[in-house]
N, C-alpha and C positions, 0 to 999 in steps of 0.2 A: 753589579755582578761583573765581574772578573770575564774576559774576554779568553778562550780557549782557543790557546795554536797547539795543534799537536805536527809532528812530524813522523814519516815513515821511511825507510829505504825497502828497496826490493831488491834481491843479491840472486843471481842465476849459479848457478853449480853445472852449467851443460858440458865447459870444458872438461872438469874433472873425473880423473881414470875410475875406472867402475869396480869395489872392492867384489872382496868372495862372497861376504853377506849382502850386499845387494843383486848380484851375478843369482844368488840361490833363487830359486823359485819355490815360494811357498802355497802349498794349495788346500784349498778352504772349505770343508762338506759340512752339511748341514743332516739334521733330522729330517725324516719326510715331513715332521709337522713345519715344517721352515727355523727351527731353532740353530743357532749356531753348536754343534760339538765338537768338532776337531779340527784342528791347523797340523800339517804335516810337509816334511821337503821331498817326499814324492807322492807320484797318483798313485792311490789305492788300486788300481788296474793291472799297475806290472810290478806289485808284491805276489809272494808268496799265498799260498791259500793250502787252509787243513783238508786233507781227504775223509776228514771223519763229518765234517759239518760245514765244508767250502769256505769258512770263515776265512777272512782275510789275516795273512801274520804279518806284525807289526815289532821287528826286534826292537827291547825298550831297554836292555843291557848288554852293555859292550861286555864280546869275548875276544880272547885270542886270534881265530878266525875274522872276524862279522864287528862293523860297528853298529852302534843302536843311532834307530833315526831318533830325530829330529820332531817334538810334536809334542801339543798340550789337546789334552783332552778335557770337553767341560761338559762332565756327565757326573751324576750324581750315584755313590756307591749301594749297592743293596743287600738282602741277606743271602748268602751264600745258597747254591742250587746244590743240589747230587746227581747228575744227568747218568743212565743207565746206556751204555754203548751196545750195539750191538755183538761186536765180538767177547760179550762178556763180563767185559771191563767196567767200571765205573769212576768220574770224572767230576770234582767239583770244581764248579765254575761260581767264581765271586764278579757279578756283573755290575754294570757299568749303565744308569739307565739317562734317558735325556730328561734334562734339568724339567721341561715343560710338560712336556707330554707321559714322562715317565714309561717311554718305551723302550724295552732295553736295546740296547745298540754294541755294545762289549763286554767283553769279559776277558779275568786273568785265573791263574791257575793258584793265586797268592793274594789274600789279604790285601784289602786299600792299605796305601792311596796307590794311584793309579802308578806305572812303572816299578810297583817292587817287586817283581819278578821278570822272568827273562822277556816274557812275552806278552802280547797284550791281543786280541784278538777281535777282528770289529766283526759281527755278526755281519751273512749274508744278507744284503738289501735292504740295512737300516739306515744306510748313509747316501748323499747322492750331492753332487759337486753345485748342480743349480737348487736355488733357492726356491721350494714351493712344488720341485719334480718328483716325481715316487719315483725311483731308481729302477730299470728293467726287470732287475732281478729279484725285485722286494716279494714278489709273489711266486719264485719258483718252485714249486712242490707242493703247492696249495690246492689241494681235490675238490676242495669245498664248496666251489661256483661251479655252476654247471658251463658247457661252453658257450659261447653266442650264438644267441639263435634258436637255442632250445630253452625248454621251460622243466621243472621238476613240478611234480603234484603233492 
């Protein structure tokens, strides 16, 4: 049997100036169930948010004004809603549910796949940046539970 030399180098890159894609900061939320669905170049925190349903807005096509971020989303598409507004109005939303758990997490106002319309919108408190955390706000409006400390009969 034939004697095996292998050889290796190790090459450091520390001196080397730091380009704009690496400078970016890309950041990484997950389902509450722990699945990965979105990579994005800023926090969901200091986006814009809908006054109709808090959802967070996500520009996904550049205008004149506004460039679209930056982001893949890896959520599985579903059948279009018809959501009934309060003022009136009514609103379909083509959502965006998580690959695992099949919870829906986004929606857009336009037909998959995801970015073909202006805007993309991640539902309040179905994302959350640590792996395995339910997000603060995943439960806000929810009457359902009574509070702590009391019991229902």
């Amino acid at each position: 049997m034939p004697k095996v030399v292998s050889r290796s180098a190790v090459s450091s890159s520390a001196d080397a100036q730091p380009t704009a894609s690496s400078a970016a900061a890309l950041r990484v939320y997950y389902c509450i169930c722990g699945e990965f669905v979105l990579v994005i170049d800023k926090n969901l925190t200091s986006l814009p948010r809908r006054q109709t349903d808090g959802a967070i807005i996500v520009r996904s096509q550049d205008t004149e004004n506004a460039a679209a971020r930056v982001f893949k989303l890896n959520a599985t598409p579903s059948e279009p809603i018809l959501v009934e507004r309060t003022a009136g109005g009514h609103e379909r939303q083509y959502r965006f549910n998580c690959p695992r758990c099949t919870l829906p997490v986004a929606y857009q106002s336009t037909p998959p796949p995801a970015k073909s319309g202006p805007f993309l919108y991640i539902l309040k408190g179905a994302l959350t940046q640590v792996q395995g955390q339910i997000p603060t706000d995943a439960f806000d409006g929810d009457d359902s539970e009574p509070p702590e400390g009391r019991q229902t009969s």
